[in-house]
N, CA, C and O atoms as CSV, one atom per row, in Angstrom:
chain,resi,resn,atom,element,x,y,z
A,1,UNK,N,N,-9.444,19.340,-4.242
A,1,UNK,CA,C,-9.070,17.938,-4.407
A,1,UNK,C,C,-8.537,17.731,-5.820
A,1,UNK,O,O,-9.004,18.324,-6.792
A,2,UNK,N,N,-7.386,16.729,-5.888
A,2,UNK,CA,C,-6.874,16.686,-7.354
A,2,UNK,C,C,-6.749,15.220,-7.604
A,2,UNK,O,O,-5.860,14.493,-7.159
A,3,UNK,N,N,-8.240,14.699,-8.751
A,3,UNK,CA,C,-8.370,13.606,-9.190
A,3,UNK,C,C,-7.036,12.910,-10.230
A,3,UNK,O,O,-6.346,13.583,-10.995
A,4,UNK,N,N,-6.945,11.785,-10.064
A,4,UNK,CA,C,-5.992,10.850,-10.806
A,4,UNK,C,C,-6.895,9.338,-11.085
A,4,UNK,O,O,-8.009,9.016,-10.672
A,5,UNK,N,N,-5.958,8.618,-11.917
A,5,UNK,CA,C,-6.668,6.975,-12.060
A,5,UNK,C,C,-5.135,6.503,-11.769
A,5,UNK,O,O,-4.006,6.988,-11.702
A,6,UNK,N,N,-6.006,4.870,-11.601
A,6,UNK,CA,C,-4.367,3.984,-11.624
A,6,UNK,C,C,-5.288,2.893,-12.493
A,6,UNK,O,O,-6.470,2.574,-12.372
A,7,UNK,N,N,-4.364,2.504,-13.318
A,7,UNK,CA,C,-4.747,1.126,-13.706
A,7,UNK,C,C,-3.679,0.131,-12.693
A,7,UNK,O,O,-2.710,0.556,-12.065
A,8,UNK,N,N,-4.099,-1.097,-12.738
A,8,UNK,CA,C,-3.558,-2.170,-11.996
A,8,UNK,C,C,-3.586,-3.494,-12.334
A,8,UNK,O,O,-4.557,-4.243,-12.441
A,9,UNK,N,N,-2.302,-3.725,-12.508
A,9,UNK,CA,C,-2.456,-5.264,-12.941
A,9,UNK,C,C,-2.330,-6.051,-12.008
A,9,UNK,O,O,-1.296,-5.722,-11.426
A,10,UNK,N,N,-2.975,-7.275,-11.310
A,10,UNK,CA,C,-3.181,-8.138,-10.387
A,10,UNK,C,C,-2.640,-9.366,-10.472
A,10,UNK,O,O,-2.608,-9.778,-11.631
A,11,UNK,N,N,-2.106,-10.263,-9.488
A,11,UNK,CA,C,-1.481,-11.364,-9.987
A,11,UNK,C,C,-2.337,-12.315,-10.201
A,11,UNK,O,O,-3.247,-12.271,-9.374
A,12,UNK,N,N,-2.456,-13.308,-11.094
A,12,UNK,CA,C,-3.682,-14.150,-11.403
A,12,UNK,C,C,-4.484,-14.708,-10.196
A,12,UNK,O,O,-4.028,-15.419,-9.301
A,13,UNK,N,N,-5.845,-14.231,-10.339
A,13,UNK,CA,C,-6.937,-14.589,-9.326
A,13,UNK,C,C,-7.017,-13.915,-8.222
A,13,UNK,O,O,-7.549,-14.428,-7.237
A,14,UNK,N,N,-6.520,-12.686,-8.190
A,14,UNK,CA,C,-6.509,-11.865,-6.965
A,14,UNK,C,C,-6.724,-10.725,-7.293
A,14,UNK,O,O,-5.954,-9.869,-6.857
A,15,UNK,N,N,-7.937,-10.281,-8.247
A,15,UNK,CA,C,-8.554,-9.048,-8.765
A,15,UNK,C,C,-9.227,-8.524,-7.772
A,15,UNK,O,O,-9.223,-7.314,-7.549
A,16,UNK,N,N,-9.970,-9.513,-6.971
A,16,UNK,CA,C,-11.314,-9.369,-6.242
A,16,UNK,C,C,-10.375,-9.003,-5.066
A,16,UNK,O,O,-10.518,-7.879,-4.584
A,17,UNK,N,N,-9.412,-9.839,-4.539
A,17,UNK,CA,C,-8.736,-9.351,-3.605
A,17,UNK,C,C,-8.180,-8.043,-3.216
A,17,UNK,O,O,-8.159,-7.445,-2.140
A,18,UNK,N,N,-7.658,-7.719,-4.601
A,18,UNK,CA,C,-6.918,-6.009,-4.647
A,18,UNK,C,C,-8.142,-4.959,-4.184
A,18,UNK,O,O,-8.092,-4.210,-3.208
A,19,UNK,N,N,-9.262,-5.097,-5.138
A,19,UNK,CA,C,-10.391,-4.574,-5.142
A,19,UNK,C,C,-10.903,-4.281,-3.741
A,19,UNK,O,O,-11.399,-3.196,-3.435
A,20,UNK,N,N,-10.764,-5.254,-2.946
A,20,UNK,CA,C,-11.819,-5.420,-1.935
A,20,UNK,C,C,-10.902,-4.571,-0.895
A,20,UNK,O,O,-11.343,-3.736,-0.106
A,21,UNK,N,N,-9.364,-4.996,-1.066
A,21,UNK,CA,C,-8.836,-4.370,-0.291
A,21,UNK,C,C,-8.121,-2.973,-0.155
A,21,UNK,O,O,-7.499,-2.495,0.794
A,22,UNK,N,N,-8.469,-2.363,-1.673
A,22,UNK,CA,C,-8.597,-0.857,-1.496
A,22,UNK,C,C,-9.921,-0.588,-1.701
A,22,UNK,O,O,-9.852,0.108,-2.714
A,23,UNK,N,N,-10.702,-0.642,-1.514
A,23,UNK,CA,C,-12.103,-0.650,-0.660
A,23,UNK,C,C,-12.278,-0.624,0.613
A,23,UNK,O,O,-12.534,0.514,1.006
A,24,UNK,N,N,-12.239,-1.581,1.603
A,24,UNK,CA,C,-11.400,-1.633,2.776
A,24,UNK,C,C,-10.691,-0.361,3.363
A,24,UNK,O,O,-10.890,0.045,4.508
A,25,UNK,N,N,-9.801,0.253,2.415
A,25,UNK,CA,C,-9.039,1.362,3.060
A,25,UNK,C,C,-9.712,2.974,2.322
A,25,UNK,O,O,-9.501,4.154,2.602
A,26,UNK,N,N,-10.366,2.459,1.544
A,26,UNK,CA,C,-11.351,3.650,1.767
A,26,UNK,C,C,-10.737,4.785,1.327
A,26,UNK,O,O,-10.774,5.845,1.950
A,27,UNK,N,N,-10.016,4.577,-0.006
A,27,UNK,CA,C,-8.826,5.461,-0.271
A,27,UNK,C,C,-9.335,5.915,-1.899
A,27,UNK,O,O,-9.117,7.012,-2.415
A,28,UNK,N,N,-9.979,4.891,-2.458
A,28,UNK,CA,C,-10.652,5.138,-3.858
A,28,UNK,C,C,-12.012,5.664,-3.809
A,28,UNK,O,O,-12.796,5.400,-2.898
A,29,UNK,N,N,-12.369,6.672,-5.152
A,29,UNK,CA,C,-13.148,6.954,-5.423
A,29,UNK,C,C,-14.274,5.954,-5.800
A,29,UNK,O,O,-15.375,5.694,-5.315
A,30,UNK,N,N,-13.474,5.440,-6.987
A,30,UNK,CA,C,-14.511,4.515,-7.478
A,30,UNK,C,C,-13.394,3.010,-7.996
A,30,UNK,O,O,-12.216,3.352,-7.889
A,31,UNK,N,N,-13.486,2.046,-8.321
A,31,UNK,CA,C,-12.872,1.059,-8.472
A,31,UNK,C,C,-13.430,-0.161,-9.622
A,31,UNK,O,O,-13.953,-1.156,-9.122
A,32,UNK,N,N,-13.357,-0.113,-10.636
A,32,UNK,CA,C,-13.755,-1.067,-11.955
A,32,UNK,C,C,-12.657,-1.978,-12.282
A,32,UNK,O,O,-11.468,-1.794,-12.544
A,33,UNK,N,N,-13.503,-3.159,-12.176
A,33,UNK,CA,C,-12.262,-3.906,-13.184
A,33,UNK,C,C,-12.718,-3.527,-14.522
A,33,UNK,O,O,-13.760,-3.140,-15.050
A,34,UNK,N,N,-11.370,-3.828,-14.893
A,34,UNK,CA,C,-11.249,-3.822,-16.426
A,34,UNK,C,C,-10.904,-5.163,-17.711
A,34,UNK,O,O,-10.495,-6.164,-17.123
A,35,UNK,N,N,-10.956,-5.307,-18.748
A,35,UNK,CA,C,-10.440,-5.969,-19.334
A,35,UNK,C,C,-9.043,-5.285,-20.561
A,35,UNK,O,O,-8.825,-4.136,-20.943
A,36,UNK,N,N,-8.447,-6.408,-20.827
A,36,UNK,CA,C,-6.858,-5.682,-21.215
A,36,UNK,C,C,-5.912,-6.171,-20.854
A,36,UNK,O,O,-5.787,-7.376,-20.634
A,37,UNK,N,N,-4.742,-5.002,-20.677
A,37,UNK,CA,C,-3.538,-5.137,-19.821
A,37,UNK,C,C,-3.855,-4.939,-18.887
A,37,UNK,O,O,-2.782,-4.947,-18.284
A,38,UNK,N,N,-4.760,-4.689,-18.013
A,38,UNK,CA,C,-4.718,-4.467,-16.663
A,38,UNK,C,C,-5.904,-4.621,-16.146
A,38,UNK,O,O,-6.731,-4.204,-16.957
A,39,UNK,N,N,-6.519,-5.113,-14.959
A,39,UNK,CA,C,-7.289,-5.487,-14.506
A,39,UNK,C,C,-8.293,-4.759,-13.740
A,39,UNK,O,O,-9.479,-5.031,-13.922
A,40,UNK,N,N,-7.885,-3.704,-12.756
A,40,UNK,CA,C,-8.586,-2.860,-12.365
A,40,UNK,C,C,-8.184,-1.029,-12.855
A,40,UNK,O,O,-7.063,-0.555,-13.043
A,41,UNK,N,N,-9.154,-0.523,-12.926
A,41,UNK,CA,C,-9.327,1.288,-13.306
A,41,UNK,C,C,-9.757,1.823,-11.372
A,41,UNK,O,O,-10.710,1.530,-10.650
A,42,UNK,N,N,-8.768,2.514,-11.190
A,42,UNK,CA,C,-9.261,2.885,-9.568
A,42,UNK,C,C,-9.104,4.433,-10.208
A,42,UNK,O,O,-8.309,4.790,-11.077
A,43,UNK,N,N,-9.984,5.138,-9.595
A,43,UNK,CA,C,-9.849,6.864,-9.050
A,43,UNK,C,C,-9.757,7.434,-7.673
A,43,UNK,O,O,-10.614,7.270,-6.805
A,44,UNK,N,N,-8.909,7.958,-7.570
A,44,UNK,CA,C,-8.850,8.688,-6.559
A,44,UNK,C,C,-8.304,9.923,-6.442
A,44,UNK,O,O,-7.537,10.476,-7.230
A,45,UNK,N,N,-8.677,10.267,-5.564
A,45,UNK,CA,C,-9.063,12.056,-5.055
A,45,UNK,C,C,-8.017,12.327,-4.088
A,45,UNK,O,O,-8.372,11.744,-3.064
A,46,UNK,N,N,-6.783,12.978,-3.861
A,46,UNK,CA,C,-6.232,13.557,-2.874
A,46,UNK,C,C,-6.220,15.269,-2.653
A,46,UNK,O,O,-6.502,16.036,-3.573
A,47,UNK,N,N,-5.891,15.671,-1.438
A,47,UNK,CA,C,-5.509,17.202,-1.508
A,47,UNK,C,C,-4.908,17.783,-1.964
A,47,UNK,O,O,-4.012,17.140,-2.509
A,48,UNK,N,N,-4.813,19.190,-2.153
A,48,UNK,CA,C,-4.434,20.097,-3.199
A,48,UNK,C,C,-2.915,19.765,-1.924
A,48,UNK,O,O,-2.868,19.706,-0.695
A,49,UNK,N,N,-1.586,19.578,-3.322
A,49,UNK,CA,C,-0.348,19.537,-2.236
A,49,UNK,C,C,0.202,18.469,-2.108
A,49,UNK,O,O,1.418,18.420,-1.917
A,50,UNK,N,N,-0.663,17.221,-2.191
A,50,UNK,CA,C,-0.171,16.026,-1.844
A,50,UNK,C,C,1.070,15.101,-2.714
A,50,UNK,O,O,0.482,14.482,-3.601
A,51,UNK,N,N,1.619,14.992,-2.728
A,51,UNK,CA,C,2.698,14.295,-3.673
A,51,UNK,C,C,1.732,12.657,-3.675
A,51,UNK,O,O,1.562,11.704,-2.914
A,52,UNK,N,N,1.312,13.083,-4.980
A,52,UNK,CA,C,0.638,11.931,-5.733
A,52,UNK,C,C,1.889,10.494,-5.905
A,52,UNK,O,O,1.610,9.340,-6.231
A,53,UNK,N,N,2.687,10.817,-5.708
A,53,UNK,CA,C,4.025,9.741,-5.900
A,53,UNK,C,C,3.922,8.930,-4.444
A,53,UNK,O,O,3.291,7.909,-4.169
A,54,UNK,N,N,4.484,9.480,-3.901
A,54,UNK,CA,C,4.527,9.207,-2.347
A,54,UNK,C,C,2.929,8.454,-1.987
A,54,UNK,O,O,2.789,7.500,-1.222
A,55,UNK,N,N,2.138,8.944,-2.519
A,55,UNK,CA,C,0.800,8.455,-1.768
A,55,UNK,C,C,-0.085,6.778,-2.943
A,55,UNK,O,O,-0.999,5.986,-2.711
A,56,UNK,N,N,0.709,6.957,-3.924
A,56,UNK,CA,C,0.481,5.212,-4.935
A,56,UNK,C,C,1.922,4.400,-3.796
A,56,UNK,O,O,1.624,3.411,-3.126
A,57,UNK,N,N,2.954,4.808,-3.755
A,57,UNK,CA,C,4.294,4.033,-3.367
A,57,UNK,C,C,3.544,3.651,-2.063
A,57,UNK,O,O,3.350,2.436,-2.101
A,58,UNK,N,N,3.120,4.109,-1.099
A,58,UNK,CA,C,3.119,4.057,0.240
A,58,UNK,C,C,1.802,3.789,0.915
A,58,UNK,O,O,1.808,3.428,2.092
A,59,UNK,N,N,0.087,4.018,-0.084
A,59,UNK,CA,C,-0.985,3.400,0.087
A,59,UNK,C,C,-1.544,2.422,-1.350
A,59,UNK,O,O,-2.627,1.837,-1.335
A,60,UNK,N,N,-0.728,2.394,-2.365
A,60,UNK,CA,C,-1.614,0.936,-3.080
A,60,UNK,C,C,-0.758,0.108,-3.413
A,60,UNK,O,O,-1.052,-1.080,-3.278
A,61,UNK,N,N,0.818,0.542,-4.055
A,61,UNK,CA,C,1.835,-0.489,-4.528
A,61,UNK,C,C,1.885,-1.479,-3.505
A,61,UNK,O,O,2.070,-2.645,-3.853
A,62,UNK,N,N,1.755,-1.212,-2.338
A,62,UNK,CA,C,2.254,-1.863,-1.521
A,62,UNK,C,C,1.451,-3.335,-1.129
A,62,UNK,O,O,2.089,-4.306,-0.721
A,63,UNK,N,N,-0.028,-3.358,-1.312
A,63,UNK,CA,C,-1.174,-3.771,-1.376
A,63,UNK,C,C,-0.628,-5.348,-2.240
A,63,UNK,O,O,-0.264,-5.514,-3.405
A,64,UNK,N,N,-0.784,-6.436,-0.965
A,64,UNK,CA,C,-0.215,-8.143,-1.835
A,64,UNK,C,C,-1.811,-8.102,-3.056
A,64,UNK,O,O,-2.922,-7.573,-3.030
A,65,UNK,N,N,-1.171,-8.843,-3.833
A,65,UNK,CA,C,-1.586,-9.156,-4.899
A,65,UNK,C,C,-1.635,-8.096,-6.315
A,65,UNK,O,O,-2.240,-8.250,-7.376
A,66,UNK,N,N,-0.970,-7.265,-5.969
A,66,UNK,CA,C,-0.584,-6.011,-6.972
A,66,UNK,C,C,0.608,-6.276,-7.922
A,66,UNK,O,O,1.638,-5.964,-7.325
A,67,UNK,N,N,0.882,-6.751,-9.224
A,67,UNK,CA,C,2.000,-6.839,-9.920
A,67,UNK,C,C,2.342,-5.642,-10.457
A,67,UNK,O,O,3.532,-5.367,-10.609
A,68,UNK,N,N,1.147,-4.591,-10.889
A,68,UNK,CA,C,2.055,-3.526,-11.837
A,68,UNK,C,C,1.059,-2.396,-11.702
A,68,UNK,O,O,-0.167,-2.477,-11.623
A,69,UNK,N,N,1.741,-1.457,-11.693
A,69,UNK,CA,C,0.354,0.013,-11.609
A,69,UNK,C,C,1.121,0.619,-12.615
A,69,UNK,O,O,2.282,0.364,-12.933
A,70,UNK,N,N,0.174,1.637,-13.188
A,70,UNK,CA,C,0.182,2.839,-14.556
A,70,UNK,C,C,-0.841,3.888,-13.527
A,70,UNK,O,O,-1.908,3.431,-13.117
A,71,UNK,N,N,-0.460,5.152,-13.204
A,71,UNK,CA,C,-0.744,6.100,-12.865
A,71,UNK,C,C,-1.112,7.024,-14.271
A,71,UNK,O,O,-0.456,7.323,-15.270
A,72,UNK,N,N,-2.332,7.276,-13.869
A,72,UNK,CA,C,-2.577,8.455,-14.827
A,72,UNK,C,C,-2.925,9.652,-14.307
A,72,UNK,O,O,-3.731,9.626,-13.376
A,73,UNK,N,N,-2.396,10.997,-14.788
A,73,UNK,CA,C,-2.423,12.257,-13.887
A,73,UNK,C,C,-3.769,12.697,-15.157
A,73,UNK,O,O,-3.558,12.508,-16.355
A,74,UNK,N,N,-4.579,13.055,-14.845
A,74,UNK,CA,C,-5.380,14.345,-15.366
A,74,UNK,C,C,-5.478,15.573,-15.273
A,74,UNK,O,O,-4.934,16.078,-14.291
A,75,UNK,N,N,-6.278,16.587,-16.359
A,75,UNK,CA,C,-5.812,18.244,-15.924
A,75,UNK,C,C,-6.734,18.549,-16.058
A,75,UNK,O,O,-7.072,19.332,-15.171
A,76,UNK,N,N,-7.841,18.264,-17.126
A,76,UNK,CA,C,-8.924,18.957,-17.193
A,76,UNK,C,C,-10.436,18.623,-17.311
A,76,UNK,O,O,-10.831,18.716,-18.474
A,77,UNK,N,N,-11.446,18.235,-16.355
A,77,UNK,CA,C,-12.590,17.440,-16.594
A,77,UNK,C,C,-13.610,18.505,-17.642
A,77,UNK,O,O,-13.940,19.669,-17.412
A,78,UNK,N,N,-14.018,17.480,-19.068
A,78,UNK,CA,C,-14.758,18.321,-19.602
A,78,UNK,C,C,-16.665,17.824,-19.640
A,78,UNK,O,O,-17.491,18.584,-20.146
């Protein structure tokens, strides 16, 4: 499995909404809001192979109440 984060910025008052509804799909590891530029810290886990691009475009961007995602790739847990 090859872990990543997204941060996510939400459109005002629909943190809980985003949240709940990648929860719902059962696609995140773990899911924090945050304070900042961006509102929620999500992790998630896909398979070795998976085009990490294709799988933010096509299971979270898409998600109403989402204004802006920052993908972060990681390499090495210490």
């Amino acid at each position: 499995m090859v872990p990543f984060f997204m941060q996510i910025k939400c459109q005002l008052g629909r943190s809980y909404e985003v949240a709940n509804a990648l929860a719902d799909k059962e696609i995140a590891s773990e899911i924090y809001s945050t304070a900042g530029d961006f509102d929620l810290l999500v992790k998630f886990y896909v398979a070795d192979g998976t085009d990490i691009g294709h799988f933010v475009n096509e299971q979270v961007q898409g998600l109403p109440g989402i204004q802006d995602t920052r993908t972060i790739i990681t390499f090495k847990a210490f």
